[in-house]
PAZAPA-4460 file (N, C-alpha, C; in steps of 0.05 Angstrom, whole numbers, plus 32768, in hexadecimal, padded with zeros to 4 digits):
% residues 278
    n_x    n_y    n_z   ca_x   ca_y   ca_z    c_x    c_y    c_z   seq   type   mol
   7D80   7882   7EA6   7D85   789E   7EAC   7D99   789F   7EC3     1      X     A
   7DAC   78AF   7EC4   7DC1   78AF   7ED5   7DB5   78BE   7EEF     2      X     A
   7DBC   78BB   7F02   7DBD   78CA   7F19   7DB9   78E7   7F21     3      X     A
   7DD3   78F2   7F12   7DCC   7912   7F15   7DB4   7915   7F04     4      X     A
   7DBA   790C   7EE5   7D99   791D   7ED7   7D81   7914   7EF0     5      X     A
   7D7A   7909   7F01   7D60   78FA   7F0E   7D67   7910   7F21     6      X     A
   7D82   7918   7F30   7D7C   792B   7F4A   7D78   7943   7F3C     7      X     A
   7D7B   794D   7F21   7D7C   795F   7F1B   7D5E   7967   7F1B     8      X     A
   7D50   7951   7F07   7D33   7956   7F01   7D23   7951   7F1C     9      X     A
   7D28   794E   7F2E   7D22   794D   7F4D   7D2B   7963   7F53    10      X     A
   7D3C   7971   7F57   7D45   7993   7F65   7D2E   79A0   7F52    11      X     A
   7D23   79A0   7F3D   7D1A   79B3   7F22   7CFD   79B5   7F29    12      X     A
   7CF8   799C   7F33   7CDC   7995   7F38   7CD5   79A0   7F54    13      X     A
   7CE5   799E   7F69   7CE1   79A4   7F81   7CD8   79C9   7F82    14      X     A
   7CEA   79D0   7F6E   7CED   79F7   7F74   7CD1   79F3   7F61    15      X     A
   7CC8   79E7   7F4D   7CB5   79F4   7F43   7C98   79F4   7F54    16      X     A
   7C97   79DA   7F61   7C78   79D8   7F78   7C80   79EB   7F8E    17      X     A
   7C9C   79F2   7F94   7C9A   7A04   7FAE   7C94   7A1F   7F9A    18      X     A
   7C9F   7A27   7F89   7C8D   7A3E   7F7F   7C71   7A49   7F71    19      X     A
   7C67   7A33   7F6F   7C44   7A27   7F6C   7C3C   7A30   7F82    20      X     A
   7C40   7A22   7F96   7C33   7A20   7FAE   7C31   7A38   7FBD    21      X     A
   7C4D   7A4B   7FB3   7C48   7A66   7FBF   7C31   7A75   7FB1    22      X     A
   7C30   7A72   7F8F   7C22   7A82   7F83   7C0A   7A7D   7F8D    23      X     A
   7C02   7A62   7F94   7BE2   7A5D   7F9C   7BD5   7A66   7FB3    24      X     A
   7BE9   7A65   7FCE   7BE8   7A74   7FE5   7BDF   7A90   7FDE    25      X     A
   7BEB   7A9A   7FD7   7BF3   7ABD   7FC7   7BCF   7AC3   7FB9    26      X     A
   7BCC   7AB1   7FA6   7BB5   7AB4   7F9C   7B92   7AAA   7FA8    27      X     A
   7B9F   7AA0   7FBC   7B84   7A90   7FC9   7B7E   7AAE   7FE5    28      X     A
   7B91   7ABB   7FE8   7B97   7ACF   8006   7B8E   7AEA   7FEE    29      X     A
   7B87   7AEB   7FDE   7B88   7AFC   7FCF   7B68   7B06   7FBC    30      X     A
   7B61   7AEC   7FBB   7B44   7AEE   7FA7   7B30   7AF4   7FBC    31      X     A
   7B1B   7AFC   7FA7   7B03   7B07   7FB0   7AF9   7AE8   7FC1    32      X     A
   7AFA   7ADB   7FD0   7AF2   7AC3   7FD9   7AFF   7ABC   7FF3    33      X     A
   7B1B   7AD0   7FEF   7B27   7ACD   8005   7B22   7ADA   801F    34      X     A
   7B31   7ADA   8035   7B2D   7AEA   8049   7B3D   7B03   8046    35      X     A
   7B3E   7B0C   8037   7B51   7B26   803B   7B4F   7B3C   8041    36      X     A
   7B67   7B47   8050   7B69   7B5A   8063   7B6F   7B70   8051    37      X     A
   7B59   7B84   804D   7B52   7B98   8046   7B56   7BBC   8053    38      X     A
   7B65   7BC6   804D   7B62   7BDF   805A   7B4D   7BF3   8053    39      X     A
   7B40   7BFC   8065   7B28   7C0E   8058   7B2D   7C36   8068    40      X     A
   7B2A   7C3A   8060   7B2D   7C5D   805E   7B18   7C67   8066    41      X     A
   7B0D   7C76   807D   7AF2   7C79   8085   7AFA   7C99   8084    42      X     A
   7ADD   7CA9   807D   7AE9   7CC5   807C   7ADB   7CD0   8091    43      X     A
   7AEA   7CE6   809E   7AF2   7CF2   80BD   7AD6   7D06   80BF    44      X     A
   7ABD   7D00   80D1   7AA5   7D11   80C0   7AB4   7D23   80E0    45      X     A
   7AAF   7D3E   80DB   7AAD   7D4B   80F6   7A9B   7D4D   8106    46      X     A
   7A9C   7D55   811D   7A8D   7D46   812F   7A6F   7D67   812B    47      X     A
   7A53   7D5D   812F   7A44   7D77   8130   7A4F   7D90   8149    48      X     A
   7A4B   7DA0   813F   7A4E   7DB8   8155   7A3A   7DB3   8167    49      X     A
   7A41   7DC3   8186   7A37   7DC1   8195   7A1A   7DDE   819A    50      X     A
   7A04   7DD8   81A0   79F5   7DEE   818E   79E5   7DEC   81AE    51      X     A
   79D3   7E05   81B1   79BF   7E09   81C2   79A9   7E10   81C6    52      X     A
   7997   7E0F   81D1   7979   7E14   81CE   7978   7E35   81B7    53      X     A
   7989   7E4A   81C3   797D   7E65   81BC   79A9   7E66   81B9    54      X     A
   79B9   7E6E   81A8   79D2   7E6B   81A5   79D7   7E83   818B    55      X     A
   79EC   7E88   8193   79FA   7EA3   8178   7A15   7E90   816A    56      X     A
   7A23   7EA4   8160   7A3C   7EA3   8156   7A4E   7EB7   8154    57      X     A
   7A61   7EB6   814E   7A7A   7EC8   814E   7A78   7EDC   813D    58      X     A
   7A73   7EEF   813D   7A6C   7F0C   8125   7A55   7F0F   811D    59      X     A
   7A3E   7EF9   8120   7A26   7EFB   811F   7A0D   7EFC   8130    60      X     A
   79FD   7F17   812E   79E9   7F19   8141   79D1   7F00   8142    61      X     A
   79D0   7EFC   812B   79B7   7EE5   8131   79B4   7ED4   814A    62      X     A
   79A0   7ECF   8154   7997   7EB9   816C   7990   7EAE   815E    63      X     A
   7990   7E8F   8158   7998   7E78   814D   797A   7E69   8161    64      X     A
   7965   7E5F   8157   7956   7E4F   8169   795A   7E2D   8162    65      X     A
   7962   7E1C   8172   795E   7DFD   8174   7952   7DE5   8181    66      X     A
   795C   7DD7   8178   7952   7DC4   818F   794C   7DCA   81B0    67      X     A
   792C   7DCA   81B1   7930   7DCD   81CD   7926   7DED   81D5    68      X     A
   7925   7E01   81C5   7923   7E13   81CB   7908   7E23   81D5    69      X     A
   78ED   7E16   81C5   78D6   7E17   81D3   78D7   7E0E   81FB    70      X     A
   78DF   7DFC   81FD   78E2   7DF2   8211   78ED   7E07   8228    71      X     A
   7905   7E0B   8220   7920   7E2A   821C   7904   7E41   822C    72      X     A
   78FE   7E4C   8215   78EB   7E63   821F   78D6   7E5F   8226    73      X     A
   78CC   7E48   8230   78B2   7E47   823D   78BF   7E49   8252    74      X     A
   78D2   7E35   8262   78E5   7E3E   827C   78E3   7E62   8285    75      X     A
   78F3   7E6D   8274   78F9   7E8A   8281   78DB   7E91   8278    76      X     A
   78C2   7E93   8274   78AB   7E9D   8276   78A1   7E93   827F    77      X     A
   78AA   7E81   829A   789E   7E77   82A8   789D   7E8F   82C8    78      X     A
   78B7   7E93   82BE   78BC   7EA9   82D0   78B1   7ECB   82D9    79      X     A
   7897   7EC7   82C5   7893   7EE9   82C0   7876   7EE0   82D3    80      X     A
   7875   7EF7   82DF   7866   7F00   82EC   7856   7F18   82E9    81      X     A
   7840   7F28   82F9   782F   7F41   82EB   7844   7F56   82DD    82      X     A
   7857   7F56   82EB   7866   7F70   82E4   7883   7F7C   82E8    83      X     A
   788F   7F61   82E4   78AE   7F5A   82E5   78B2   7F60   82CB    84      X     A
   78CC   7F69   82C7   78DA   7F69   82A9   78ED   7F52   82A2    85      X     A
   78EC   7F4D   828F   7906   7F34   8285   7918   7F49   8278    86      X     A
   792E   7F42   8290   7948   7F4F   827F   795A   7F38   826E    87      X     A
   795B   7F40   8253   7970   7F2A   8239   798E   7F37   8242    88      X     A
   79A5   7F2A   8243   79BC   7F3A   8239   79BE   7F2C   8226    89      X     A
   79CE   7F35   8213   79DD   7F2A   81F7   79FC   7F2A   8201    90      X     A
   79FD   7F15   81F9   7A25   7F0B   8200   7A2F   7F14   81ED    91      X     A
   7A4D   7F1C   81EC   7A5D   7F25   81D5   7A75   7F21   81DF    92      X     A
   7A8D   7F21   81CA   7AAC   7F23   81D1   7AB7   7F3D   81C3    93      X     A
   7AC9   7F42   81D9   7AD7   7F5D   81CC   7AE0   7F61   81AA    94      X     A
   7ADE   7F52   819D   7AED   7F48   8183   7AD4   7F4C   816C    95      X     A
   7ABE   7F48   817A   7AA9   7F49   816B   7AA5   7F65   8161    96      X     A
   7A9F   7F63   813B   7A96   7F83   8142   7A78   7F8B   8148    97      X     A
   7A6E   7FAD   814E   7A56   7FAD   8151   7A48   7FAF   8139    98      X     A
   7A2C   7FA6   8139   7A20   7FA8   811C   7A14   7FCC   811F    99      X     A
   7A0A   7FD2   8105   7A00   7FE8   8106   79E7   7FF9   8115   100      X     A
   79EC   800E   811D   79D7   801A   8138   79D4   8004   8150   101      X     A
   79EC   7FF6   815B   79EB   7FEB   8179   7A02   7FF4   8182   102      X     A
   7A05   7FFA   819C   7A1A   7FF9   81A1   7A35   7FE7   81AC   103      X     A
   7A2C   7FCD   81A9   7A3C   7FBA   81A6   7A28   7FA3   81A0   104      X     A
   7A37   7F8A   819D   7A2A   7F73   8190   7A1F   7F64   819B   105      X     A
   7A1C   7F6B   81BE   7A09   7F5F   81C8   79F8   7F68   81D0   106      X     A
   79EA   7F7C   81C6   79DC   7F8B   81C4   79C9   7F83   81AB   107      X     A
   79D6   7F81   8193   79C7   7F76   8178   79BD   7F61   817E   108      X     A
   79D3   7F55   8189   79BE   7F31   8198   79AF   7F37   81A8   109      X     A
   79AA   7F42   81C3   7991   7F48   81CC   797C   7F4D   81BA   110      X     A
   7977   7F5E   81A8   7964   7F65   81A1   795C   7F54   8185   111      X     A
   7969   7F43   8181   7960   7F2F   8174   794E   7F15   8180   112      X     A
   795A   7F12   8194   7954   7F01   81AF   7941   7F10   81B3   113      X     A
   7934   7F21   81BD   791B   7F37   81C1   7906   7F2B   81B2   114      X     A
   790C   7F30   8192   78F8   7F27   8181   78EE   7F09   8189   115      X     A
   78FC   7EF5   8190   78ED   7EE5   8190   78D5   7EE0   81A9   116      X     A
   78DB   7EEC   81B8   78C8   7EF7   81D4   78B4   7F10   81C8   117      X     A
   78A9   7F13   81B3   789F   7F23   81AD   7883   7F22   81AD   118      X     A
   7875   7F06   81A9   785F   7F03   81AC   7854   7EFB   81C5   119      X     A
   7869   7EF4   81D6   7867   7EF0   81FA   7867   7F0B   8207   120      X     A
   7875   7F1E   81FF   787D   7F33   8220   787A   7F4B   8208   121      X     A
   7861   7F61   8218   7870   7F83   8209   7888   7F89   8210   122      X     A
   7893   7F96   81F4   78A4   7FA5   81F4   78B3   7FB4   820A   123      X     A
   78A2   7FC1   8221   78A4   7FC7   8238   78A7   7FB5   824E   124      X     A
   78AF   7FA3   824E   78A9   7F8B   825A   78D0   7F7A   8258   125      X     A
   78D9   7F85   8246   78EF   7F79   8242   7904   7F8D   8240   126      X     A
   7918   7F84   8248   7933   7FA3   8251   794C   7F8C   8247   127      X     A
   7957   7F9F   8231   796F   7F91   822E   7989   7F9D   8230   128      X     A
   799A   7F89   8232   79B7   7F8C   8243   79CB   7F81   822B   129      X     A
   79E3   7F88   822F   7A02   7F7B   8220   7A15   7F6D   8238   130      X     A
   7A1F   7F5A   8235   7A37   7F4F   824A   7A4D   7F51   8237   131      X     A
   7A64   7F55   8239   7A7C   7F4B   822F   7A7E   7F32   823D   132      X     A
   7A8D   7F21   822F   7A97   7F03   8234   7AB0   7EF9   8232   133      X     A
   7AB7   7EEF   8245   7AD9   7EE3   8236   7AD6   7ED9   821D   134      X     A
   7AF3   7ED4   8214   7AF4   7EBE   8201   7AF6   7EA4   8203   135      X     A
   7AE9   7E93   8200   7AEF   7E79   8204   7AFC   7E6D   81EB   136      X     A
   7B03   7E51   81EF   7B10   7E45   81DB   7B0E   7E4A   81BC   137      X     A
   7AE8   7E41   81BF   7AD9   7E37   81A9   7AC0   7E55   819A   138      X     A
   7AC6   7E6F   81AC   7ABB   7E7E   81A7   7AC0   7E88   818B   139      X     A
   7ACC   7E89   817F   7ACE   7E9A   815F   7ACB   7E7D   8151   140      X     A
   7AC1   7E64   814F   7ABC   7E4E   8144   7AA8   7E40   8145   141      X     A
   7A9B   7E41   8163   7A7E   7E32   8165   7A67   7E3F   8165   142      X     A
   7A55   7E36   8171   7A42   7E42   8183   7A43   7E45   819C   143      X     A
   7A37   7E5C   81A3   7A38   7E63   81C5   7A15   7E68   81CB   144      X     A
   7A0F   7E73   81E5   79F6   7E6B   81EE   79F7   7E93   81EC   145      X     A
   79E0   7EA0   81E0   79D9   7EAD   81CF   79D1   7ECE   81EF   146      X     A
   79CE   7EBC   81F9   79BD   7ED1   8212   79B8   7EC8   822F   147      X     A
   79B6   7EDB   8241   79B7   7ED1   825B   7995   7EE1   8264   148      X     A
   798A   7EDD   8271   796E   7EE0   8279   7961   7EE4   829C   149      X     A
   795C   7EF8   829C   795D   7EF6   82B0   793E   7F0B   82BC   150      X     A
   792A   7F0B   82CA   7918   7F15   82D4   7913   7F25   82ED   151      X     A
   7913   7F42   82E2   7914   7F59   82EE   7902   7F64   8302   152      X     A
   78F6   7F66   8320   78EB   7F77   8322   78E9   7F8E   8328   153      X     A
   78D0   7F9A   831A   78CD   7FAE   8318   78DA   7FCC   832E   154      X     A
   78D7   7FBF   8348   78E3   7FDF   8365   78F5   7FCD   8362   155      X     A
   790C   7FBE   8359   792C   7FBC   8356   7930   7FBC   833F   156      X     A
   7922   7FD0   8332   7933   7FD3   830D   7934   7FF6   8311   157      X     A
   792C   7FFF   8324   7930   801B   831C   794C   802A   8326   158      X     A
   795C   8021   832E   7973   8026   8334   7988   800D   8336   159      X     A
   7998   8012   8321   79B3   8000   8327   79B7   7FF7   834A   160      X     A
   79C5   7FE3   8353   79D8   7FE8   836F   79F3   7FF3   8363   161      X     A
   7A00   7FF4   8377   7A1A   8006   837F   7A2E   7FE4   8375   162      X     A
   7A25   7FD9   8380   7A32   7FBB   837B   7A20   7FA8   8375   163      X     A
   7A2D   7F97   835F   7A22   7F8C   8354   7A37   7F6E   834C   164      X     A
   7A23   7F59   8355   7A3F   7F37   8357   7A35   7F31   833E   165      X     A
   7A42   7F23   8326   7A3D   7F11   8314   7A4F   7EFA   831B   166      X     A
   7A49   7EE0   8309   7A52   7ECF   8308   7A75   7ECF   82FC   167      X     A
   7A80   7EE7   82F2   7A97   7EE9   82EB   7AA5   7F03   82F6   168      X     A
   7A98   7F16   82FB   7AA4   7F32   830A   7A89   7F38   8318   169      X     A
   7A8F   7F59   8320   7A8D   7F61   8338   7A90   7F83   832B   170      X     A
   7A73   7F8A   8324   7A70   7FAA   831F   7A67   7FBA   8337   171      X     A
   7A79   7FD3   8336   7A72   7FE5   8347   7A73   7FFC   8341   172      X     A
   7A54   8003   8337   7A4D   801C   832F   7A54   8039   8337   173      X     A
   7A5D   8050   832B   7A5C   806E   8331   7A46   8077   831E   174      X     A
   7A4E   808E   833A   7A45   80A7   8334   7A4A   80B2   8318   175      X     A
   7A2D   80C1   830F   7A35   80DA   82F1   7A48   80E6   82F7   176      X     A
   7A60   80E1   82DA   7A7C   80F1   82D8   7A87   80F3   82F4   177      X     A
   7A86   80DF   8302   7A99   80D9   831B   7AAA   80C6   831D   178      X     A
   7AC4   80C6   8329   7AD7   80B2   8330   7AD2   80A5   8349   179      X     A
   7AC5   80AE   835E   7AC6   80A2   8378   7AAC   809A   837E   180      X     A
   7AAB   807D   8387   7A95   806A   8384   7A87   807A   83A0   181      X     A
   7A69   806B   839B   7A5B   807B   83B0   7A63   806D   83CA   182      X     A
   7A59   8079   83E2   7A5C   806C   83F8   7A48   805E   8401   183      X     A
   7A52   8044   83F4   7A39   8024   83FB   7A47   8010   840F   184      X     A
   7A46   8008   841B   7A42   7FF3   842E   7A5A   7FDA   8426   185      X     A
   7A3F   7FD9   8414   7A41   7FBE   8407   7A5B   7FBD   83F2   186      X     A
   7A5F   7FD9   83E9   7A78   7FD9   83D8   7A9A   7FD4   83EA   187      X     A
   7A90   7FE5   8403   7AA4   7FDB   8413   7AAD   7FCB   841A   188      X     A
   7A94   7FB9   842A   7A97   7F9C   8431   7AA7   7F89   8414   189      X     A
   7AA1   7F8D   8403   7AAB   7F7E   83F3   7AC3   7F87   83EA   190      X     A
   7ACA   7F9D   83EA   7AE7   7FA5   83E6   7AFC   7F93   83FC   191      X     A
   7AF5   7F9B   8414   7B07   7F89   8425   7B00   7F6A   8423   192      X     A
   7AEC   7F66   841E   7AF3   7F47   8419   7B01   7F3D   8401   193      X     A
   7AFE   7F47   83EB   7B0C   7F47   83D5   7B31   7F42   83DF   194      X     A
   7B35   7F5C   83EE   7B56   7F59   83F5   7B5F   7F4F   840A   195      X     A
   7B4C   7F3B   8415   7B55   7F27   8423   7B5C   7F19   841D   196      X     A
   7B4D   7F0B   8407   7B46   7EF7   83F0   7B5D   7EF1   83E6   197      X     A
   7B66   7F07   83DD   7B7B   7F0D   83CC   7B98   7F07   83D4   198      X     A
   7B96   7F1C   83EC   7BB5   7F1F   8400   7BBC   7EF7   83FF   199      X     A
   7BA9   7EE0   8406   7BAD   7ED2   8413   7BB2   7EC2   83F3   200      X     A
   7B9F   7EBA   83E5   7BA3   7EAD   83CC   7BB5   7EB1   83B9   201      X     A
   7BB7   7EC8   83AD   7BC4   7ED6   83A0   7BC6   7ED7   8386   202      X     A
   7BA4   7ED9   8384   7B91   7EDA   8365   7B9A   7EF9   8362   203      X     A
   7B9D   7EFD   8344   7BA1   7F1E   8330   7B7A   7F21   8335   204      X     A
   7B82   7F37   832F   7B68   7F4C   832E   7B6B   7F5D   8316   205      X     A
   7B4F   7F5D   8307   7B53   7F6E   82EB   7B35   7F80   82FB   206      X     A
   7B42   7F95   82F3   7B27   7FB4   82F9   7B2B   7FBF   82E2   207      X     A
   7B16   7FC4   82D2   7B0D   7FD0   82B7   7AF8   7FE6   82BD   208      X     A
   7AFE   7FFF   82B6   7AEC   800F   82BE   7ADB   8018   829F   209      X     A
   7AC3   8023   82A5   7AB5   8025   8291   7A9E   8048   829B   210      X     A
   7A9E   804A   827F   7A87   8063   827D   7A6F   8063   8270   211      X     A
   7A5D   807E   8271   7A44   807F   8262   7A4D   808C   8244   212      X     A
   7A3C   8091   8235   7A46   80A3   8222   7A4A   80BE   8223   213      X     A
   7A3D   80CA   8237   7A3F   80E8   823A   7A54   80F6   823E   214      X     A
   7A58   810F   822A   7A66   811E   8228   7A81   8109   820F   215      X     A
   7A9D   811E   8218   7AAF   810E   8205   7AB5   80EF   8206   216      X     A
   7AC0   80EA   81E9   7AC8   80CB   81F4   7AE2   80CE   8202   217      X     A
   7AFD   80E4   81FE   7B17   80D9   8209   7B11   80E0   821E   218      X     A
   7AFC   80F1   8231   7AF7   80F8   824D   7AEE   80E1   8255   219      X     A
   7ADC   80CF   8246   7AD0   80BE   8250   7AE3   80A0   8255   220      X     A
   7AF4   80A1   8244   7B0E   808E   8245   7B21   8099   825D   221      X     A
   7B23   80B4   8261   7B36   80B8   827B   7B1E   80B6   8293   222      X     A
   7B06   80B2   828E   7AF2   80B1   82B3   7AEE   8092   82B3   223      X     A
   7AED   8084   82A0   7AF5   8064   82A0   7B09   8060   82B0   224      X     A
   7B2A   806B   82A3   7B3F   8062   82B9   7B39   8067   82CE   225      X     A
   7B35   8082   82D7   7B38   8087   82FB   7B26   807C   8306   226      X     A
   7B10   8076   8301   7AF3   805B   8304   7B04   8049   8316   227      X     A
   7B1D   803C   8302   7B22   8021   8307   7B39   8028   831C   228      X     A
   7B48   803D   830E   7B5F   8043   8326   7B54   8049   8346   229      X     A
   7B3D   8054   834A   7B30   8058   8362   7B2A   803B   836B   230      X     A
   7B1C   8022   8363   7B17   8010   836C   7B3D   8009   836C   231      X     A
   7B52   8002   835A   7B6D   7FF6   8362   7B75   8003   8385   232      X     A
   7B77   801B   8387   7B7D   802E   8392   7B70   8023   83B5   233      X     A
   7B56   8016   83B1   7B4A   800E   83C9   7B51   7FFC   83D2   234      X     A
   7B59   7FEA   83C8   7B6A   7FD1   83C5   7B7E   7FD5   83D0   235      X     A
   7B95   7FE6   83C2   7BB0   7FEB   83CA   7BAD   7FF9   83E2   236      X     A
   7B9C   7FFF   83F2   7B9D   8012   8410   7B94   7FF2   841F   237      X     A
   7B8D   7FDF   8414   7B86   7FC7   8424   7BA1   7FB8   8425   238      X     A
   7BAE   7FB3   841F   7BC9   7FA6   841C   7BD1   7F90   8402   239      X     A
   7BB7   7F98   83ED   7BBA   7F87   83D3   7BD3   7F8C   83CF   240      X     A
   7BE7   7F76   83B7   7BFB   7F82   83AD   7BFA   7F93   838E   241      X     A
   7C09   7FA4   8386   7BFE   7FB3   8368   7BFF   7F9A   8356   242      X     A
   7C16   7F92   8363   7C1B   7F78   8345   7BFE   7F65   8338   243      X     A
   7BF0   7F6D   8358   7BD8   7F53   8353   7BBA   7F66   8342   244      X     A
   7BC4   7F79   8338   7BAB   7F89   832F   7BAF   7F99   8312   245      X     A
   7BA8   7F92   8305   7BA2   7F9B   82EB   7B8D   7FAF   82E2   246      X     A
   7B98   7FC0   82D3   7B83   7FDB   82D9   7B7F   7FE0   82C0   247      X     A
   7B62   7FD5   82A6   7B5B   7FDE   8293   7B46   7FF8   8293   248      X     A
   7B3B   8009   827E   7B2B   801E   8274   7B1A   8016   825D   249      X     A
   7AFF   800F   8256   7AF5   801A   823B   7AE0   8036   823E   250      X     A
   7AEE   8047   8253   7AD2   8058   8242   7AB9   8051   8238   251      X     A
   7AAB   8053   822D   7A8F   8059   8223   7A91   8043   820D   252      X     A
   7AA3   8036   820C   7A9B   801B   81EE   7A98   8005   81F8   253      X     A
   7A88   7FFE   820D   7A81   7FDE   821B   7A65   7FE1   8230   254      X     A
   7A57   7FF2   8225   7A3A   7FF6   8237   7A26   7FDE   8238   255      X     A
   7A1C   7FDB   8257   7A16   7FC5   825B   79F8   7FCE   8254   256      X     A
   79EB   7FDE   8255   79CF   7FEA   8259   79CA   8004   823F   257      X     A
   79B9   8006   823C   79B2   801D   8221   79BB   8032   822B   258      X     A
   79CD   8049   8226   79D3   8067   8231   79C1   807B   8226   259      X     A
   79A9   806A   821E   798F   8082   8213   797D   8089   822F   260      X     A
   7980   8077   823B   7976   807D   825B   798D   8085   8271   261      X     A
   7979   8097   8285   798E   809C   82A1   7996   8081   82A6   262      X     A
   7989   806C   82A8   7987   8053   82BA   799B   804E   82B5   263      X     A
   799C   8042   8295   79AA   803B   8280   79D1   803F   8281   264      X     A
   79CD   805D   8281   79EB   806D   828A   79F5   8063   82AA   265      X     A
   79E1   8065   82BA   79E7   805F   82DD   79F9   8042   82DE   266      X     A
   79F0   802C   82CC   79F4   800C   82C8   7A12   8010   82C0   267      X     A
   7A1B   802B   82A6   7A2C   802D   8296   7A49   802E   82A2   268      X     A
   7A4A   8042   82B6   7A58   8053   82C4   7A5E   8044   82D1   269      X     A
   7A73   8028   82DA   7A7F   8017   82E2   7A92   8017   82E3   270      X     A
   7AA4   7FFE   82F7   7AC6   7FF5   82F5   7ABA   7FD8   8301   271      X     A
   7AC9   7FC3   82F2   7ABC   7FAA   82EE   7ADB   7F9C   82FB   272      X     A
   7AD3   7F8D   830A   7AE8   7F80   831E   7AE4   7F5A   831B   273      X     A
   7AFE   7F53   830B   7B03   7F39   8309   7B16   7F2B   8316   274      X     A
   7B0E   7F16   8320   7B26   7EFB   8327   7B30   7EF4   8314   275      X     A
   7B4E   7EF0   8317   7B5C   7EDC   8302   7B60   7EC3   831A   276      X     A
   7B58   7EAC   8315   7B69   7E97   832F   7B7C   7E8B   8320   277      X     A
   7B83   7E89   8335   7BA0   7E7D   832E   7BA6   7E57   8321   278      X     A
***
């Protein structure tokens, strides 16, 4: 055999074991036997909502009871004594509507919240309230915490104060069908500290004035403004600037207290004073 046929059948032979050898690689990285690297697809579960002993939702009055919530109301009935009242508020956002015969939606949640205190406290025994609430992020999507609780006594439930601190504003009650707050002390003192506060920081201020139901509603929408314009007005004789004060009205559609009682109306008849910080 000549030369070239021998290099030839040598070049022929060479390509065919190098392409063996790949197919076997290929098939050994490949079988059920092998190690192979597999991609797997895991599906995305969402995470549970965040839920609370006694908790609502967004358009719905229900109080929601969970985990924890015996526990929940043994706590605040730990608090009652011969003849204290537990006051409920029901939380709500402006966005929410009211359900039928309340006058807003935290109001329907109180008195659902009520029921379950029903076999603990008479009827007389429990006084319920509405807060409006900011919006938070997760408010029209999650759960929020249903009610705030709090135990009344009896010779400091029969009259509102003139001023009144929460954890987010600062109510300062009038007078029936009046614009000019009474002359309290305490409303003063806090007025000038307020526009100290202010002059130096230079946090906005929102004043929302509010009414009872009595008489008209557009009267009661124009004694809301001057409510709040009277508290801006005290401010601006302190050296606030206007820029830093914002001056809303609802009239008679955000009652914190039932307007079936004097008491009730006295609570109503407000201008509600907020920090924005900066």
């Amino acid at each position: 055999m000549s030369l070239p046929k021998v290099l030839l059948m040598l070049l022929v032979w060479l390509l065919y074991t190098i392409v063996a050898y790949k197919g076997c690689i290929e098939q050994c990285c490949t079988s059920g036997t092998g190690d192979a690297v597999t991609e797997t697809v895991q599906d995305t579960v969402p995470p549970a909502p965040n839920r609370y002993a006694l908790d609502s939702k967004w358009g719905d009055a229900t109080a929601f009871t969970n985990d924890g919530f015996e526990t929940f109301k043994e706590r605040i009935l730990a608090g009652m004594t011969a003849d204290n009242i537990l006051e409920i508020t029901g939380v709500y956002f402006e966005g929410e509507e009211k359900p039928e015969g309340f006058e807003n939606m935290g109001f329907a949640r109180a008195e659902n919240i009520r029921k379950l205190f029903a076999n603990d406290l008479p009827e007389d025994r429990i006084r319920l309230r509405a807060r409006l609430m900011d919006e938070s992020e997760n408010s029209k999507t999650g759960f929020f915490e249903a009610g705030i609780f709090d135990w009344i006594e009896v010779e400091k439930q029969a009259e509102a104060p003139d001023l009144q601190e929460l954890e987010d504003r600062v109510i300062i009650r009038f007078p029936s069908n009046s614009t000019a707050k009474k002359a309290d002390p305490a409303v003063d003192e806090y007025l000038v500290k307020l526009a100290e506060r202010v002059k130096v920081s230079g946090e906005k201020i929102t004043i929302t004035g509010h009414a009872d139901n009595q008489g008209d509603e557009e009267a009661n929408l124009l004694l809301s403004k001057k409510r709040a314009e009277k508290v801006r007005d005290i401010l601006l004789t302190k050296g606030v600037s206007k820029d830093q004060i914002t001056v809303d009205q609802k009239g008679e559609t955000q009652p914190v207290a039932s307007n079936e009682t004097e008491a009730g109306r006295q609570e109503n008849r407000r201008a509600e004073v907020r920090l924005i910080k900066q």
